[in-house]
C-alpha positions in Angstrom: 8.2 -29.7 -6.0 9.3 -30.4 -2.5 8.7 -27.9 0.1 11.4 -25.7 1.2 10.5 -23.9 4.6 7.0 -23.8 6.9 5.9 -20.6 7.4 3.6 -19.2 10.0 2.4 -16.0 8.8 0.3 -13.4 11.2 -2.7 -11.8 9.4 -4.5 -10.4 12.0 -3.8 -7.1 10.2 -5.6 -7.8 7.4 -8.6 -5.4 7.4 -10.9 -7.2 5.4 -8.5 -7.5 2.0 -9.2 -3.5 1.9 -6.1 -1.8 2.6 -2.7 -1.3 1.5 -1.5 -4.1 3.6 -3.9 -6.2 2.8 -2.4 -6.0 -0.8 1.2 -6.9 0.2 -0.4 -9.8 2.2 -2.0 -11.6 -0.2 0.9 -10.5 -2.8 3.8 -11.9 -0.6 1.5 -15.1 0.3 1.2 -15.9 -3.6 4.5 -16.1 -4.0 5.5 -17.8 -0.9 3.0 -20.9 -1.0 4.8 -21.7 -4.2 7.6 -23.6 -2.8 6.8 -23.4 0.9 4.3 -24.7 3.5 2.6 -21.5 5.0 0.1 -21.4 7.9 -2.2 -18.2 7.7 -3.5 -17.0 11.4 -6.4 -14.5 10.8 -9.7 -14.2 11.8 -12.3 -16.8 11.2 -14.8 -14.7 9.0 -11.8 -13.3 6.8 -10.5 -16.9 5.9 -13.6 -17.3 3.7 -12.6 -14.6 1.7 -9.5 -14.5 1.9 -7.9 -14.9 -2.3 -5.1 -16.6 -2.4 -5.7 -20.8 -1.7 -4.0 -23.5 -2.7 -2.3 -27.0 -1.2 0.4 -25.2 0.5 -1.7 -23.0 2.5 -3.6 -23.8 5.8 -5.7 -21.7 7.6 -5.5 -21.0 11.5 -8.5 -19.1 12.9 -8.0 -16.4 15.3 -9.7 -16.0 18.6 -13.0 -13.8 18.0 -12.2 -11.3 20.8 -8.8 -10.4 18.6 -11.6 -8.6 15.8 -10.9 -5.7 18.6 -8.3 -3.6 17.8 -6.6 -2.9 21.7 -7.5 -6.7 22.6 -5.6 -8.4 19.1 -2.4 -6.3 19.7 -2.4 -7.6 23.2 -3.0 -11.0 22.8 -0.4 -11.1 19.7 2.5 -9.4 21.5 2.2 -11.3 24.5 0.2 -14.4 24.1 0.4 -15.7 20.3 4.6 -16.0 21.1 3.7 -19.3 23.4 1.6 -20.7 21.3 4.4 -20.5 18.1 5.9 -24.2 18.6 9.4 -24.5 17.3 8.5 -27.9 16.2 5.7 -26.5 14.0 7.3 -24.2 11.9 10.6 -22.6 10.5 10.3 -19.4 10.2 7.8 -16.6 11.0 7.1 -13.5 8.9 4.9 -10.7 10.0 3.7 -8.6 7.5 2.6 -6.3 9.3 5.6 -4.9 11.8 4.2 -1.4 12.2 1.1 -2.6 13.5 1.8 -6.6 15.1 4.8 -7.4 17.1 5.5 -10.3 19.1 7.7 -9.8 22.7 9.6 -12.4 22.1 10.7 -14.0 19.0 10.1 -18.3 19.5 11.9 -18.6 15.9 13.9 -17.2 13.1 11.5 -14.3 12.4 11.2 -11.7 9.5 9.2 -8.5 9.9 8.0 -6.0 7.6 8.0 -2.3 8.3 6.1 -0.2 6.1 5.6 3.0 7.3 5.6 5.9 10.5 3.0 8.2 8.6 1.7 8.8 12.3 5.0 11.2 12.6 4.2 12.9 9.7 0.4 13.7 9.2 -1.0 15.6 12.8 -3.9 13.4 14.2 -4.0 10.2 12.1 -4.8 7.8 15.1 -6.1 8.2 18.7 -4.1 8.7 21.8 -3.9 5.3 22.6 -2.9 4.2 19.4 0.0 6.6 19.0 1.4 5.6 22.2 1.4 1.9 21.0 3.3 3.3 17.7 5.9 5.5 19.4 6.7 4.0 22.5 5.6 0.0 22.1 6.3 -0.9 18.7 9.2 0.2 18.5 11.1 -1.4 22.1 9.8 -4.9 20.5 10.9 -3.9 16.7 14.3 -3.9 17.9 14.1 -7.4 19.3 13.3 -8.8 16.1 15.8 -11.4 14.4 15.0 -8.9 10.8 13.5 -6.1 9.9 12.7 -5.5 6.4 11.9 -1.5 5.0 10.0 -1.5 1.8 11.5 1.9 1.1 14.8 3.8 1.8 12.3 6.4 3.0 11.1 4.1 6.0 14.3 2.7 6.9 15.4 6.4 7.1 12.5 7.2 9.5 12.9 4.4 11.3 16.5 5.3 12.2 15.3 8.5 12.8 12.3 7.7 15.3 13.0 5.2 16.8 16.6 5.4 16.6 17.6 2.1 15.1 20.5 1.2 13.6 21.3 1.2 9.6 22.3 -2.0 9.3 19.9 -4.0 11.7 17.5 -2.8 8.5 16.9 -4.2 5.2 15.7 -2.6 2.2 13.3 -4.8 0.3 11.3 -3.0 -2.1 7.8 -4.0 -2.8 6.6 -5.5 -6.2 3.5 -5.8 -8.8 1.9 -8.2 -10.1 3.0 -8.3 -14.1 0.4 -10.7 -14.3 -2.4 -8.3 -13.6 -1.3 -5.4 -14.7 -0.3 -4.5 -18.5 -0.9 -1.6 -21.1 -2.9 -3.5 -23.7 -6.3 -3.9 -21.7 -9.6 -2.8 -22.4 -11.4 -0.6 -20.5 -14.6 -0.1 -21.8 -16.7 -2.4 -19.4 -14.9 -1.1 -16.6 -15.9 2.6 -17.8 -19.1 0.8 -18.5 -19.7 -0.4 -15.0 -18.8 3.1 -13.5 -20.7 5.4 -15.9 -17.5 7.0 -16.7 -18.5 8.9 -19.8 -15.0 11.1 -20.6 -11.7 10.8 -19.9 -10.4 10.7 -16.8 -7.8 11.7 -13.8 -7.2 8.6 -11.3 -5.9 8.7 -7.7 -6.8 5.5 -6.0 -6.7 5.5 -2.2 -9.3 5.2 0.8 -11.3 8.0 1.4 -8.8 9.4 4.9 -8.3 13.4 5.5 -5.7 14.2 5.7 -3.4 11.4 4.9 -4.3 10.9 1.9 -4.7 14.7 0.9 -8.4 14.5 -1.2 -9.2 17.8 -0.7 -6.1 19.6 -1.9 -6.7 17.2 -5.3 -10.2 18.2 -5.6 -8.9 21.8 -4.6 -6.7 21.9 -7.6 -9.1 20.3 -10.0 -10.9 22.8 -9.6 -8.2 25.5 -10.7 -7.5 23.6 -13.5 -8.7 25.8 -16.8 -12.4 25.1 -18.2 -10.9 22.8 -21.3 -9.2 20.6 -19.0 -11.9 20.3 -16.6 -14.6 19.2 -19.5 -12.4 17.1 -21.6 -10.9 15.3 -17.8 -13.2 13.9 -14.9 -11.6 13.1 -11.6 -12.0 9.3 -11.0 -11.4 8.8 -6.8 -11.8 5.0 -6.2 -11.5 4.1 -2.2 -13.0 3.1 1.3 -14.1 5.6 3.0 -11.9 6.0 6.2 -11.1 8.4 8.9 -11.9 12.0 7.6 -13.8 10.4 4.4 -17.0 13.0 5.6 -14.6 16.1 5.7 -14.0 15.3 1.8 -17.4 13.9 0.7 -18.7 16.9 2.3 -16.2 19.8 0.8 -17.1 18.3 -2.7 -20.7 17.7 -2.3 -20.8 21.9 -2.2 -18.3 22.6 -4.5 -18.7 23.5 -8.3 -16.8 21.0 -9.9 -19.6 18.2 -7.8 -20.9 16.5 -11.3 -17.0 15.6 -12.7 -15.6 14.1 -9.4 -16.6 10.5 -9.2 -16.2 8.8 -5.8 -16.5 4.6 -6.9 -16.3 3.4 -3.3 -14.4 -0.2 -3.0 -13.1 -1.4 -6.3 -12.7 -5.0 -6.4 -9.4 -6.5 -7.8 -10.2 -7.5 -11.1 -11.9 -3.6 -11.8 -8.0 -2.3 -11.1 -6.1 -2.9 -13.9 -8.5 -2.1 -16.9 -9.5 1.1 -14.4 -5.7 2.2 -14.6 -5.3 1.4 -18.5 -8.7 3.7 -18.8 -7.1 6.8 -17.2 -5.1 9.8 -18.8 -3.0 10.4 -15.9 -2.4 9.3 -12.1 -2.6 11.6 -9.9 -0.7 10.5 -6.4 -1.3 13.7 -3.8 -0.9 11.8 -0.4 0.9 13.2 1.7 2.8 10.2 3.1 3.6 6.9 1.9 5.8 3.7 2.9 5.9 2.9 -1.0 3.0 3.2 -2.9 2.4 0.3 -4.8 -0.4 2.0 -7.0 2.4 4.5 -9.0 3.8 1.4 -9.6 0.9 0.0 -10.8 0.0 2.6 -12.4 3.5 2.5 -14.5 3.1 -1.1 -15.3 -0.3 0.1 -16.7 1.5 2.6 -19.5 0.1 5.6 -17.7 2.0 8.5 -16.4 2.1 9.9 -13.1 2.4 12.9 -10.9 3.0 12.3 -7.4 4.1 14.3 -4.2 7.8 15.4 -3.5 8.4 13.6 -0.4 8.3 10.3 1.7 9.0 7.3 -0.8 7.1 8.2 -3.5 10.2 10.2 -5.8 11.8 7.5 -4.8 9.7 4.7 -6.3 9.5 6.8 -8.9 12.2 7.5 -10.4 13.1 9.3 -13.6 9.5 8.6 -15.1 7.1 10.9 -12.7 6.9 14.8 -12.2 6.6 16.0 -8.8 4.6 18.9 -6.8 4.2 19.9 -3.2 1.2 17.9 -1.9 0.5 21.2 0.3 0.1 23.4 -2.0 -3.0 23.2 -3.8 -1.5 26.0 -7.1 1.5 22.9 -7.3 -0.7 20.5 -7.8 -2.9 22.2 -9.9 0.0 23.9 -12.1 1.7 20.1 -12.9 -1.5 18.2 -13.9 -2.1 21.0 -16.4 1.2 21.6 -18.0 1.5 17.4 -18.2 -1.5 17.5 -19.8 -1.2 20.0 -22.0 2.4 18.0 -23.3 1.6 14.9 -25.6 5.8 14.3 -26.3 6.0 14.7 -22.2 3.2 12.5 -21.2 4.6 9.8 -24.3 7.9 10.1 -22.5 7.1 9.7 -18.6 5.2 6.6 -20.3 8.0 5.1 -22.0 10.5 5.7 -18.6 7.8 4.1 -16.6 8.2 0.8 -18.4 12.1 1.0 -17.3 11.3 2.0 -13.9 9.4 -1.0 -13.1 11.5 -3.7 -14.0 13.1 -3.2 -10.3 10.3 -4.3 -8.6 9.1 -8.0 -8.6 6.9 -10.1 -5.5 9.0 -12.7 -6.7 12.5 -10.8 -5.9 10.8 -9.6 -2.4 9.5 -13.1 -1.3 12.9 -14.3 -2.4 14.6 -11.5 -0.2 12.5 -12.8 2.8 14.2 -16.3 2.5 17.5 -14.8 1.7 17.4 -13.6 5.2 15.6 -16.6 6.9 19.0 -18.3 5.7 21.4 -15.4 7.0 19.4 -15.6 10.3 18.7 -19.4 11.1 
């Protein structure tokens, strides 16, 4: 098949395949290097590790010093833009627009937003880092050719912030990978692996207080009556991140210790039999761009609760009930009266099936060169 477009694709915000954008990386880069020519920039020891390779893909290797955080968002915003030849390449796509910007735009360039949790949650980066986000980022976001939003939810914050304009956004919505993740798998060597003995609740995130709101979760576990709470372990899969001790460290004293079961990192091919395993999916954070996981989740025939606000009711749909992520009695209160509801939790399965037929990696790569073409 002959190749359509050459790509250069920044992934100097990669962290190590273990992060949220990590995932839509290496999602948007399969579909990509199927009918285009991509070149990758990361850094050198990531490239070894990195999952997705094939003839379409090369590799550019980073300079070392960019593995520091303050020294890579320099060197990208003001030095990588020279060294972009037009010659080289069609377009650029940056995946990571919230956290790597260029100052100047050499080519046609796409960029994807994903979220501005930091205006949400009090104290989720340093000082320095928030000033990059609410004063840097976004005087170069609005220099770029396209800006995609995975969400209505972030394009609506992102007018809202940093005061862009509706229609200089583009609503792309992430996908999943159908491939990966079905309702028909086994998970008994997964449960084997894990010593997961009963049934189980699943929330899978990295370990970050209070972004990702742990503690109210464990909180209302442990509010949840005595029948629920022996027949139900809570399954809590994740990095730990910033906070991770606050939680480790509320649980490791509290009474419910021996049923919550923290897996650390859980490689990709654990995910989808770990999903298929649970009873529900529990999705407390208390901010999110999109949240690929409830979609995953969906794709996976189990039903979820999530929190009432950012993207996630959106993403939703008709097929998840919703609590306040702040209030520990919500929380608690939903997972027991899904739970207790065999026709509900048979129906919120059965809408989930519907609700994920509008999102495909296949539609949002296509999206991407849909607007290469608008913007040439």
């Amino acid at each position: 098949m002959p190749i359509k477009l050459k790509v250069f694709v920044s992934g100097l915000a990669y962290d190590k395949g273990k992060s949220g954008i990590a995932d839509y990386t290496n999602n948007v880069i399969r579909e990509l290097s199927k009918e285009n020519q991509l070149t990758i920039l990361m850094p050198e020891d990531e490239i070894e590790n990195f999952p997705i390779k094939n003839e379409n893909i090369t590799f550019l290797p980073a300079p070392k010093f960019t593995k520091k955080a303050i020294l890579s968002m320099i060197w990208h915003l003001f030095i990588l833009p020279f060294k972009i030849k037009k010659s080289d390449y069609d377009l650029i796509f940056l995946p990571a627009g919230n956290r790597r910007l260029l100052s100047f735009y050499p080519l046609p360039t796409v960029v994807t937003f994903h979220d501005l949790s930091q205006f949400h949650i009090e104290n989720k980066y340093d000082k320095f880092r928030m000033f990059y986000i609410k004063k840097i980022v976004p005087y170069y976001l609005k220099k770029a050719p396209a800006v995609m939003a995975i969400s209505k939810s972030t394009a609506d914050d992102m007018m809202q912030f940093y005061g862009m304009s509706r229609d200089k956004i583009v609503i792309n919505y992430n996908g999943y990978n159908s491939d990966r993740f079905s309702a028909d798998l086994d998970a008994s060597d997964v449960r084997m692996k894990y010593h997961l003995t009963k049934d189980y609740l699943l929330y899978i995130a990295r370990i970050e207080h209070p972004g990702k709101n742990h503690l109210n979760l464990v909180k209302a576990y442990e509010k949840l009556p005595q029948e629920l709470r022996d027949k139900y372990d809570l399954v809590l899969p994740g990095s730990d991140w910033n906070g991770a001790e606050e939680v480790h460290s509320y649980v490791s004293t509290s009474s419910v210790n021996p049923n919550i079961k923290f897996l650390g990192f859980v490689p990709d091919e654990d995910l989808p039999p770990l999903y298929c395993g649970a009873k529900l999916y529990v999705f407390p954070s208390l901010y999110e761009g999109f949240g690929i996981p409830l979609v995953e989740a969906m794709a996976s025939g189990i039903p979820v609760i999530c929190s009432d606000c950012s993207s996630l009711p959106e993403v939703g749909g008709e097929a998840v009930k919703l609590f306040n992520p702040k209030s520990v009695e919500s929380i608690a209160s939903t997972i027991a009266e899904v739970l207790s509801d065999n026709a509900c939790l048979t129906d919120m399965r059965e809408k989930g099936f519907k609700e994920i037929k509008r999102f495909s990696w296949k539609q949002h790569a296509s999206k991407i060169i849909e607007i290469y073409n608008e913007i040439k």
